[in-house]
N, C-alpha and C positions, 0 to 999 in steps of 0.2 A: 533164296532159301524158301522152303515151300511152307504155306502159314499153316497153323496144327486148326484142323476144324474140328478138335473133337470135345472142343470146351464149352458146344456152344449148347445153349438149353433145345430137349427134344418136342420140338412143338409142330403143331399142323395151323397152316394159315389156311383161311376161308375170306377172301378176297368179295364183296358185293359185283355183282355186276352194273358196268356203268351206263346210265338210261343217260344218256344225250337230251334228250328230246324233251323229256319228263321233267328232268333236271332244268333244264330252261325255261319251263314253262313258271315253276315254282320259284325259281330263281327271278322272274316279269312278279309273280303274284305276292312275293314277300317280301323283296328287295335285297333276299340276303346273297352273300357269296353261294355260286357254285358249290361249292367243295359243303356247305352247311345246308344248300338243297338237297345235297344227293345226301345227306344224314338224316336229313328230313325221309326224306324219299324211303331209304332203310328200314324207317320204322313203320313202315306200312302207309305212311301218309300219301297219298299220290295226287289228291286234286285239290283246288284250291278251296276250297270250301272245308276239308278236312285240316288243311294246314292253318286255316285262321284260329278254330277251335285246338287245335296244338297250341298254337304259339299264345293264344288269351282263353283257354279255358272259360273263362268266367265267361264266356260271350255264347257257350252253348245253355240250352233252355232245358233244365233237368226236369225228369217228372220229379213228382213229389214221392219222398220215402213213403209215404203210406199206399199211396194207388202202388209203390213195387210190390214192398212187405206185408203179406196178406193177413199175418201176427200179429203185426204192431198195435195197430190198435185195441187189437185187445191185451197186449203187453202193456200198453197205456193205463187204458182201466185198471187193472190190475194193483197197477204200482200206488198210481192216487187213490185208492180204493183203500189198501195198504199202509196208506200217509194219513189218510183222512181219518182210519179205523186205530193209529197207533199200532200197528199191526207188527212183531218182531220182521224185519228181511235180510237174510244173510246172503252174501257174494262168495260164490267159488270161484275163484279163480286157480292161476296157472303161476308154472314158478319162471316163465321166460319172459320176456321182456316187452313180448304183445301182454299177456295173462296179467303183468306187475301192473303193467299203462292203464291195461280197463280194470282192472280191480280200483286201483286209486282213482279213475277216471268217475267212475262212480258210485263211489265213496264221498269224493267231493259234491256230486252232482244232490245223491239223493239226502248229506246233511244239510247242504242248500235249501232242497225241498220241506225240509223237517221228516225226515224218515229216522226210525227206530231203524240202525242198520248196522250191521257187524258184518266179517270178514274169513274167511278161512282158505288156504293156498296148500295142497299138498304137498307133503315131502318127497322130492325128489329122489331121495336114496330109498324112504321107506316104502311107501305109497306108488310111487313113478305116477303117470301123467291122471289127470282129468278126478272127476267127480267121483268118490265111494262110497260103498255102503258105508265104513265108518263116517265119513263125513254125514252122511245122512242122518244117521240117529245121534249124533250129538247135537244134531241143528234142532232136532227133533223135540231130543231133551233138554234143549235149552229157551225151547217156546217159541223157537222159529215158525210162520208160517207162512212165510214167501221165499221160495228158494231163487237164488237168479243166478245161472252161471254163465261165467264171461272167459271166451277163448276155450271152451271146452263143454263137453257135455250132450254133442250131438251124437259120442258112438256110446254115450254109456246107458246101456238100456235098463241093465238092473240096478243099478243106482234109483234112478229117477222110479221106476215103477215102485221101488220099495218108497221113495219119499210120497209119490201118490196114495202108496196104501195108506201109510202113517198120516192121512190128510193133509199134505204140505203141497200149496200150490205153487208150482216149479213155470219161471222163462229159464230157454236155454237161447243165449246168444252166442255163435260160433260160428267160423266160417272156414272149417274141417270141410272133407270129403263125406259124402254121407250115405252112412250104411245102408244096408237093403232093408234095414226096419228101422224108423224110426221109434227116439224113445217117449211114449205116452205122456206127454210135456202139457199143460195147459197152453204153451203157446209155444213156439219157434223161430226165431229169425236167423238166418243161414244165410249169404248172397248166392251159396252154391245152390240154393232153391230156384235161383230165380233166370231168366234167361239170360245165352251167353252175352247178349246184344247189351243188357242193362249196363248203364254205366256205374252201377253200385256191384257190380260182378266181383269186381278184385278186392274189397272191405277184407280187409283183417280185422281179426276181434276185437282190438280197440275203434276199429270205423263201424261195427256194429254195436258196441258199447256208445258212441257218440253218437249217433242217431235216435237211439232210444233217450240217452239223457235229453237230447235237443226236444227230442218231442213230447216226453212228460213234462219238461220246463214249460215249455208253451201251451199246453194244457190246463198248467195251475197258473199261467201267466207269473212266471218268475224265472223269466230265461234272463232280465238285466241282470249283470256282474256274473254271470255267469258261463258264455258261450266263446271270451278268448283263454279263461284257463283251461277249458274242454280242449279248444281245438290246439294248444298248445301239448295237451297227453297225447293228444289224434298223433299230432305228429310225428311226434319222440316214440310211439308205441311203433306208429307202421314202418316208420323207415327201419328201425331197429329191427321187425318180424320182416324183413324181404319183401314186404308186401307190392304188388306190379303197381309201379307207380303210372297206371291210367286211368280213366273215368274221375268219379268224383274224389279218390287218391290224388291224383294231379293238380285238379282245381282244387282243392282245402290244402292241399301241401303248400300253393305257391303262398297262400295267405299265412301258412305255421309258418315255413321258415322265415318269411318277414317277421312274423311276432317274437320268431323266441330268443333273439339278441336284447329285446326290450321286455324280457318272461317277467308277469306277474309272481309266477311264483315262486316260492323263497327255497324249491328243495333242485328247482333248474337254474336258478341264476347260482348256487353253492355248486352244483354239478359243473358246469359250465367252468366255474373257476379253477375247480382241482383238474377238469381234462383239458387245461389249458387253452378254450375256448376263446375267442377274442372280443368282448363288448363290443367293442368300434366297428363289427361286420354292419354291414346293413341288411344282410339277412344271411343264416344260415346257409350252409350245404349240407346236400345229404351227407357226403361222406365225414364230416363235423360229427354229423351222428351215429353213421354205420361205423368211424372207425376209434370216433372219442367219445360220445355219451353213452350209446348203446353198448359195447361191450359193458361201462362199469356198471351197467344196470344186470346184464344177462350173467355178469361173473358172479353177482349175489344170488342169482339164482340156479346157477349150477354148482358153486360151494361155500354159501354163506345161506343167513337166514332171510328168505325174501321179505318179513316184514321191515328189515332196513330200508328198503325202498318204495313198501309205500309208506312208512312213517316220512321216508325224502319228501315221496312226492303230495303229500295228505297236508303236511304241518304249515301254520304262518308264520309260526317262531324261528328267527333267524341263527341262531345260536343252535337250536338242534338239526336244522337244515345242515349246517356247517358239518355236525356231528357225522351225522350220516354219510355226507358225501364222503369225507374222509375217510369212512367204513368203506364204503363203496372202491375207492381208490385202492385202500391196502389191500383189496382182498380181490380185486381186479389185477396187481401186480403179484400177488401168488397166482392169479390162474394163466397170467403170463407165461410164470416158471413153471410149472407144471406144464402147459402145453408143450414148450421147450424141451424138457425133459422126457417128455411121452413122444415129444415126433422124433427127437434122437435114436432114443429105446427102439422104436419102429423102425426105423431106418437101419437099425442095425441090426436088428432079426430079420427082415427082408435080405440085406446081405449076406448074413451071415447064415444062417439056415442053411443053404439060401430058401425063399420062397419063389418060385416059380410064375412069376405072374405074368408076364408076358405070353405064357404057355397054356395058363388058366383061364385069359384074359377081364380075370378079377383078383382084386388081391383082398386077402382074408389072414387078419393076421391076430394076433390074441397072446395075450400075456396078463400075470397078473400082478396085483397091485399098484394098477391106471385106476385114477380116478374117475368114477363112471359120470361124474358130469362133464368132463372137461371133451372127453374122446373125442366127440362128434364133430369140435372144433379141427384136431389132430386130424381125423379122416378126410377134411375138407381140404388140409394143406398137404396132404399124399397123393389124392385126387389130382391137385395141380400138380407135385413133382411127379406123377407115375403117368396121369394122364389115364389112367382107369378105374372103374367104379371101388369103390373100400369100404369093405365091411370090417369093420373094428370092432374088438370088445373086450371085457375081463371081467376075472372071476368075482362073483360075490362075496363080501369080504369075509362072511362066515361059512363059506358055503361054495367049495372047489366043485361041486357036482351041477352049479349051474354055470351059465355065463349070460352078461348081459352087454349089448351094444350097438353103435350107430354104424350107420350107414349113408354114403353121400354116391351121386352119381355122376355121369356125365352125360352129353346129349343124346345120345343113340344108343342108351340105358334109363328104365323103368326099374327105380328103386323098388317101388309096392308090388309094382307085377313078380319080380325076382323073390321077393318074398314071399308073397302067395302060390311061387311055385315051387316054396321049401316048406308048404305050411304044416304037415303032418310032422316035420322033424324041429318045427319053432314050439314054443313055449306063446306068450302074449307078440305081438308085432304091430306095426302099423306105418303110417306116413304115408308116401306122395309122391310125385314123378323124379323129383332131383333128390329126397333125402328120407331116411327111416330108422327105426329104432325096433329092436327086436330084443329078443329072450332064449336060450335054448337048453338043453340039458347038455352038461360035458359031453358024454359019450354019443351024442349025435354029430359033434366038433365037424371030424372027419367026412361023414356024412355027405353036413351042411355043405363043406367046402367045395366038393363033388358036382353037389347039382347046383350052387351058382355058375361053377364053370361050365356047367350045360347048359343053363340058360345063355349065359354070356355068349355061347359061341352060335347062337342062333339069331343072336341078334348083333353083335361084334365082328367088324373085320380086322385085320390087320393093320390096315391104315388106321381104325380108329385110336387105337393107343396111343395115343400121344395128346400134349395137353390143346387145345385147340382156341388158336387167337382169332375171334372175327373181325374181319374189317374193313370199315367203309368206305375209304375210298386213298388214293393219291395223291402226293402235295408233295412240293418244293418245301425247302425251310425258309423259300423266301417269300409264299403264302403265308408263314407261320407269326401272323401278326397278332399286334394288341387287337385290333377290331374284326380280326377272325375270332381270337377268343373270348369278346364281348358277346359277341350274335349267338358264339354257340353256347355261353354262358345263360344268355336268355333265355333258352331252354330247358333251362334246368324247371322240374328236380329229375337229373339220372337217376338209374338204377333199376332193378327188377323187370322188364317191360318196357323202358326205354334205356336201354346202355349208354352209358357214355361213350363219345363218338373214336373210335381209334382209325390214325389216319398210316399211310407206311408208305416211308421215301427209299428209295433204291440206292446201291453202291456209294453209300455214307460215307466217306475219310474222317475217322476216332483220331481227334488230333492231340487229346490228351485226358487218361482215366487214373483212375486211382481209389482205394478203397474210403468209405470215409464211416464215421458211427460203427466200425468192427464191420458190420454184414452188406452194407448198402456201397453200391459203384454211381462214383459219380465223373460225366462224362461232358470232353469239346467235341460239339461233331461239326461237319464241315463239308458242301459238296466243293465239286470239280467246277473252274471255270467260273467261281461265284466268291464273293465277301462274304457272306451272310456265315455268322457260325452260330452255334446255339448250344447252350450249357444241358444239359442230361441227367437223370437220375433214374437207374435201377433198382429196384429196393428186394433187398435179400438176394443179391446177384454176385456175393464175395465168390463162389466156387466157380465162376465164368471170368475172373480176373486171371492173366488178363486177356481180353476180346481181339480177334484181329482186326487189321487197323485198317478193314474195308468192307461192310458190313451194309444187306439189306434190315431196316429198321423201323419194328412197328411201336405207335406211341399214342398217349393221349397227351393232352397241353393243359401246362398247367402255369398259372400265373402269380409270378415271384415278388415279392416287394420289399425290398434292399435299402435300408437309408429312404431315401426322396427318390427310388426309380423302381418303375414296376416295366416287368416283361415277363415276355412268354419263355417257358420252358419246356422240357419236355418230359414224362414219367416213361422209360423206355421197356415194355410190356413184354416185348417180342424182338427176335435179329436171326439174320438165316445170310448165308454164303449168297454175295450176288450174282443173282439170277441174268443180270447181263455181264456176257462173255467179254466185249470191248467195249469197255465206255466213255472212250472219247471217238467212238465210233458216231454218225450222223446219220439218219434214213433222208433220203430228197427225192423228190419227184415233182413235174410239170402239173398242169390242170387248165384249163379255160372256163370261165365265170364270168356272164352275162355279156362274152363278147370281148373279155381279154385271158391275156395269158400271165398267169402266175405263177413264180419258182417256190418251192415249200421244201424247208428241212427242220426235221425234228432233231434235238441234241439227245443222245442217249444219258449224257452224266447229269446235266443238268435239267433234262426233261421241258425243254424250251422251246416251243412252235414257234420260225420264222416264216412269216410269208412276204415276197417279194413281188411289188406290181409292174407291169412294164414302161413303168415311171421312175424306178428306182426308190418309192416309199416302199417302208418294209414295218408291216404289222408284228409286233414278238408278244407273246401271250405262253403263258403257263399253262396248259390244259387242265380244267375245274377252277380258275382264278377269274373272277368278275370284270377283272382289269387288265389291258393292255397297255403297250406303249408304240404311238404311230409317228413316222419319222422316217425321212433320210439319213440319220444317223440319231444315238442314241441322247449327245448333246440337244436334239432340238425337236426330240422327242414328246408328245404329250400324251398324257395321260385318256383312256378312253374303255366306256364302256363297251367290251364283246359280245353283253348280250343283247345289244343293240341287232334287229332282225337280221339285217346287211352282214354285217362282221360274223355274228351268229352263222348262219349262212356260210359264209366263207372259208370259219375255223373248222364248219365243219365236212366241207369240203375237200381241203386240206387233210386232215385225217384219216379220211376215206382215200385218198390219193395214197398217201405215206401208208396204209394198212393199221391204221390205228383205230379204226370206227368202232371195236366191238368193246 
C-alpha cells in the first residue's frame, strides 16, 4: 500500500557543507568529536585559535568599555556628578523584557550608589515604544534633571531636544539601529556606534545598562555587593531580547547562567519557582529563560502593568517577590490563551478568505479585536507554519480608521527595508532585519497589501516559501551519546548567533508514535541493521499524526533524566520522504594506500564505512564519529581513534574511492 506523504510539514532543508579537512584539524585542536567540530566549524570558527576563545571566552583579552564607548566617560561624570549633587535622575525605560531588565538593572545599581532616582516605562497601548514628549515634562516637572534612557531613545529626536531645551541633561543608552540624525543627547552609548569587529557590537540594552552601572560603581568605588546581582539582570535581560549571543554576551552569559540557579535576588529565585525552574541545575540554559522566565516577564509587558516587574525584580522582600511572580504567571497564561486564540482566528481567515499568500508571497492578514500586544508573538508562529514573512495587525480599539501591527520575517526578507518601501502609505514604523512594527490608516489596507507583494517578489522565489531547517551535519543514532551531548552541552549558551546544533539521520524506521499533552508527538525511532533505538519528541506536531513509518529526520538532542538514568533524546524539528531510493543497498569500491590494496563499502541504511586490508582486518567507522572499531571480526574488535593521521588518511581515501568526499 502506498504511504500518504501529504501529512508531512512543508519545509526547506539547508544541509552545511562538510569540510573534511577543516573538521579534522579542529577535531586534533579541541579533542572534541567530528560531528561537534564540524558545528564548531558552522559557526564560523575555523582555526584554532578562534575555537579556544569559543570554547573559554574568558581566555580572550577584551579592550576596555571605555577606550570602545567614546560617551562613557562622560556618562560617568554625569551620574556621580548627579549623586554627589542630590540631583533628581529618572530612567525611561521600555515595556519588553530587555527595557524591564535595564530599567530594574539600574534602579538597583544607582540606589546602591545613593542616587535620587525614579522610573517611568511607557504605555504600550497608549504611548507605544520609546521616550515622549509627555514623558519629558512630567520629568520636567517633577524636578528631574538627569534623564537616562535605557533600551530606547536613540531614534527619538524630539523628545530629547525638548528635554535639552527644558535644561534636563539627557544619556541615551540603546542599542537600536540608528537614525540619520542623532538626538542632541549630552552623551550616547549605542554598540551600533562602534565597529563591527568590537566584541561589545551585539550588547542589548541591558548590556549597555551593565556597563554603565559597572563603571560608575567603580568610579565611586562601590562596585562590592554589587556586580553579581547586575550580571544576573545582564542575563535574564539579553537572552530574553534575542540578543547574538557572541563577543562579550557569550563571556558574561557563561558566568549568568552559572549564578542564576544560586540568584541573589529574591524577585528571580520567586520567578524561577512559579516557571518551574529546577534549584538543583548547576547552571542555567538559555532556553530556561527564552522559554520559562522570559516569556513571564515579556507577557507583563505586552498585557499587564510593567511595573510588576520591576517591583519582582527591584524588591528584597520575599513575600512580595512571591507576589509578583504570581502576577507575572497568571497573566503569562492569559497571553498563552490569547495567543492560541489569535493564531486559530488567523489560520482561519487565511483559509477561509481564502488569502492568497503563496501568490503574494507575503501574507498580510488583519482582523479586529486582537490584542495589539500579543500579535507579534502570532505572526512569529505563521512565519513558521507559512514559512513566509507576516504582516499582522488590528484595529485600534476606538478607532476602525486606523490599524496597528507586527511584522516578523524570514531569511531572504528585510522587515525594515519592506517597510520603508510602503512608507508614504504607513503612519509611524520601525524595527530591523528579522521583525517590525508599523501603523497605517484603514483605507491604505489594500494598498499596503499590494506593494509588500511587490517587494516580496523582487526579492522572494518560490523555493523560498517554505519554513526553512538549517543543518549541521550527519549522524547515526549510534553517534547519539551521552558524551556527544556533554561536548556539545559545553558550548552553550545557544541561541541568536550561535544556534543550537541540528544534526539529520536518513531512512529512520518510526517504530512507535502517539500523541501525548493533546498537541505534542511523541516518538521510537530506529535504523536498519542496528540495536540502537531512541525515544523522540515533536512539539505541536499533532496534525502530522500519524508519520510514515520511514522517514528522513532532522533533530536537536536533548538530555532526559528518568528516576536514576539520564540519556539522550531527541526534539524532532524536521522529517522529509527518504531521499535514499534502496537502503539496504551498499556503495563498494577497491583503492591502494601506501602500497596495499583495500576493499571499502559504505552501508546506505546504516551509513557505516567498512574498510577491509589485505589481511582480512576491517576498520568500521561512522563518517563524522571520532571512533572506530579494528578487528577481524567485531567480537575482537577495539576501540580506536580515526583521527589518528594514518586512519585519517585512509577514511578518507575510502570516501573519495565510494564518491562520498564532498
Amino acid at each position: 500500500m502506498r504511504e500518504d506523504r501529504s501529512r508531512l510539514p512543508n519545509q526547506r532543508w539547508q544541509i552545511a557543507e562538510v569540510q573534511p579537512e577543516k573538521v579534522s584539524e579542529l577535531t586534533l585542536s579541541t579533542g572534541f568529536a567530528p560531528l561537534v567540530a564540524q558545528v564548531i566549524l558552522n559557526r564560523g570558527i575555523a582555526t584554532a585559535d578562534l575555537a579556544k576563545v569559543y570554547i573559554e571566552p574568558e581566555s580572550q583579552a577584551l579592550p576596555s568599555p571605555i577606550e570602545e564607548f567614546s560617551d562613557l566617560a562622560t556618562s560617568v561624570e554625569l551620574l556621580v556628578d548627579a549623586i554627589a549633587s542630590e540631583e533628581k535622575i529618572a530612567i525611561c525605560g521600555d515595556y519588553d523584557a530587555d527595557g524591564m531588565t535595564s530599567t530594574a538593572l539600574l534602579l538597583r545599581a544607582l540606589k546602591h550608589l545613593g542616587a535620587d532616582v525614579d522610573y517611568a516605562i511607557p504605555s504600550r497601548m497608549k504611548d507605544g515604544y520609546g521616550i515622549n514628549t509627555r514623558i519629558v515634562e512630567e520629568f520636567a516637572a517633577a524636578g528631574v534633571g538627569l534623564i537616562l534612557t535605557v533600551d530606547n531613545g536613540i531614534s527619538a529626536y524630539e523628545p530629547i531636544l525638548l528635554a535639552v531645551e527644558l535644561g534636563l541633561s539627557v544619556i541615551i543608552t540603546d542599542h537600536h539601529d540608528l537614525p540619520p540624525q542623532l538626538p542632541p543627547a549630552d552623551a550616547i552609548l549605542n554598540p551600533k556606534l562602534l565597529p563591527v569587529t568590537s566584541p561589545y557590537r551585539g550588547l542589548a540594552g541591558v548590556g549597555v545598562a551593565y556597563i554603565l552601572a559597572i563603571a560608575t560603581a567603580q568610579k565611586l568605588n562601590k562596585l562590592k555587593g554589587l556586580t553579581t546581582q547586575l550580571l544576573e539582570l545582564f542575563t535574564l535581560g539579553t537572552i530574553a531580547d534575542l540578543a547574538p549571543l557572541v563577543g562579550v554576551n557569550r563571556r558574561w552569559l557563561k558566568r549568568g547562567l552559572r549564578q542564576l540557579p544560586n540568584s541573589q535576588l529574591e524577585g528571580i529565585q520567586a520567578l524561577m519557582q512559579v516557571a518551574g525552574v529546577k534549584e538543583e541545575q548547576k547552571q542555567l540554559q538559555p532556553d530556561d529563560i527564552g522559554f520559562k522566565l522570559g516569556p513571564r516577564i515579556n507577557a507583563i509587558g505586552r498585557i499587564g502593568d510593567p511595573q510588576t516587574v520591576i517591583e519582582l525584580l527591584t524588591t528584597d522582600d520575599p513575600g512580595l517577590a512571591k507576589i509578583r511572580a504570581m502576577q507575572c504567571e497568571q497573566i503569562n497564561r492569559r497571553r498563552q490563551q490569547l495567543c492560541q486564540e489569535i493564531e486559530q482566528e488567523a489560520i482561519a481567515l487565511v483559509q477561509n478568505t481564502p488569502i492568497l499568500w503563496q501568490q503574494a508571497r507575503v501574507l498580510v492578514v488583519v482582523k479586529e479585536g486582537w490584542h495589539h500586544g500579543v500579535i507579534g508573538i502570532v505572526a512569529s508562529r505563521l512565519v513558521e507554519r507559512y514559512g513566509v514573512p507576516v504582516f499582522i495587525g488590528t484595529y485600534e480599539e476606538e478607532d476602525r480608521s486606523k490599524i496597528r501591527g507586527s511584522a516578523r520575517g524570514i531569511e531572504e526578507f528585510n522587515i525594515f527595508d519592506a517597510l520603508e518601501f510602503c512608507r508614504d502609505l504607513l503612519g509611524k514604523f520601525g524595527g530591523h532585519k528579522a521583525a517590525g512594527g508599523f501603523s497605517l490608516p484603514t483605507q491604505n489596507l489594500v494598498a499596503f497589501q499590494q506593494r509588500l507583494s511587490n517587494f516580496a517578489h523582487q526579492c522572494l522565489e518560490t523555493k523560498h516559501l517554505k519554513p526553512l531547517i538549517k543543518i549541521d551535519a550527519r549522524a547515526s543514532l549510534k553517534q547519539l551519546s551521552l558524551n556527544l551531548y556533554e561536548q556539545i552541552d559545553s558550548l552553550q549558551p545557544w541561541g541568536i548567533g550561535n544556534a543550537f546544533p541540528v544534526f539529520w539521520t536518513p531512512n529512520i524506521r518510526i517504530k512507535e508514535q502517539q500523541i501525548v499533552g493533546k498537541i505534542h508527538l511523541k516518538l521510537t525511532l530506529a535504523e536498519d541493521n542496528s540495536d540502537t533505538e531512541i525515544k523522540a519528541i515533536a512539539w505541536r506536531w499533532q496534525e502530522y499524526f500519524p508519520l510514515a513509518n520511514r522517514l528522513d529526520i532532522a533533530y536537536k538532542l536533548r538530555e532526559n533524566h528518568w528516576q536514576d538514568t539520564t540519556n539522550v533524546e531527541l526534539e524532532i524539528i524536521g522529517v522529509r520522504p527518504p531521499q535514499i531510493t534502496n537502503p539496504k543497498s551498499n556503495k563498494k569500491a577497491i583503492f591502494n594506500y601506501q602500497g596495499r590494496t583495500y576493499a571499502c563499502s559504505l552501508s546506505g541504511s546504516i551509513n557505516e564505512l567498512r574498510i577491509r586490508n589485505d589481511r582480512g582486518k576491517v576498520l568500521a567507522v561512522y563518517p563524522g564519529s571520532k571512533d572506530g572499531l579494528l578487528g577481524t571480526n567485531r567480537d575482537n574488535a577495539q576501540k580506536i581513534d580515526v583521527t589518528q593521521p594514518h586512519f585519517y588518511q585512509l577514511v578518507k581515501i575510502a570516501l573519495t574511492a565510494l564518491g562520498e568526499d564532498n
